[in-house]
Each structure stands twice: as structure tokens, then as C-alpha cells.
N, C-alpha and C positions, 0 to 999 in steps of 0.2 A: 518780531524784532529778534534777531540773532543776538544772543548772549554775548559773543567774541566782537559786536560792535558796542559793548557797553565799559569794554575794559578802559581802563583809565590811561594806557598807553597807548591804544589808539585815536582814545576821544584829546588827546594834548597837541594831536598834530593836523586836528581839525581846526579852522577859523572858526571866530565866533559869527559869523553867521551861520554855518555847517550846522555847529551846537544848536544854534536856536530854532532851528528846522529838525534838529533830529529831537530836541528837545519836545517840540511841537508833534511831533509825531509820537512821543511816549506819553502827553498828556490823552491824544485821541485816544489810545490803546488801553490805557488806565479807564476813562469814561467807559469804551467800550467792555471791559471786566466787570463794570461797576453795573451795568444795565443787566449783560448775563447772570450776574449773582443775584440781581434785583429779578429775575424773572425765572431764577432754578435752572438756568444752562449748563451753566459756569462747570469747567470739563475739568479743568487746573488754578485751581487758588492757590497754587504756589507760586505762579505768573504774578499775582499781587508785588509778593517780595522783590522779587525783580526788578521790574518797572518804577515800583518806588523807590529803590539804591540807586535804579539808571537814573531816575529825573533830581536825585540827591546830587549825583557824583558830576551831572553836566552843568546844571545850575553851580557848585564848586571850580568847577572846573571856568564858567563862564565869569564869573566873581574874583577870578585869581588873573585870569587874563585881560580882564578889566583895571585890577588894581596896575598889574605890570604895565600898562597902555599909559595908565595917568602918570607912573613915577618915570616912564620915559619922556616924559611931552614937560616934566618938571625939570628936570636933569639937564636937557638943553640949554 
């Protein structure tokens, strides 16, 4: 996963289906870190940090355009 698809000004102008597939795809990635360090591969454990902010910052970001979704379907 390219770091410049994790910034938070590109992930706002995704839909939340977008999110939850890229979301879905940073869970695989994380597992897959997880087996590497479970088996002594693991090249970069700095990828950890990473992927844990990205799946922080999308789930945020899915949470806030969720809320904005309910208070316009209220607002009508």
C-alpha cells in the first residue's frame, strides 16, 4: 500500500464503499505482517505503524461520513 493513498486528503474524496474496500485491504496486509513476524520474515516493522494509522484514519474518516449522512436525511 502506497503511503500517499493513506493521506486523509485523498481518503475524504473517496465514497464509503471505496473506504471499506481500501479499508479491507489494509486489514489483509496487517494479517499478513502479522504471520511474517510470527515466522521471523518480517523485512520492515515499521509497516506495522503504518497500516495501523491507515486502518485508524479510514474507519475515522468512515464514522464522520456516516454521521454527516444521518444529519442530512434528519435535516429534510
Amino acid at each position: 500500500m502506497n503511503t500517499g493513498e493513506l493521506r486523509a486528503s485523498a481518503l475524504r474524496t473517496k465514497s464509503i464503499e471505496d473506504l471499506e474496500k481500501q479499508l479491507l485491504e489494509l486489514l489483509k496486509e496487517q494479517f499478513a505482517l502479522r504471520m511474517q513476524k510470527g515466522s521471523g520474515q518480517l523485512n520492515a516493522p515499521s509497516q506495522f505503524k503504518v497500516i495501523r494509522r491507515g486502518i485508524a484514519r479510514i474507519k475515522t474518516l468512515i464514522a464522520q461520513k456516516q454521521v454527516n449522512e444521518r444529519s442530512e436525511v434528519t435535516d429534510k
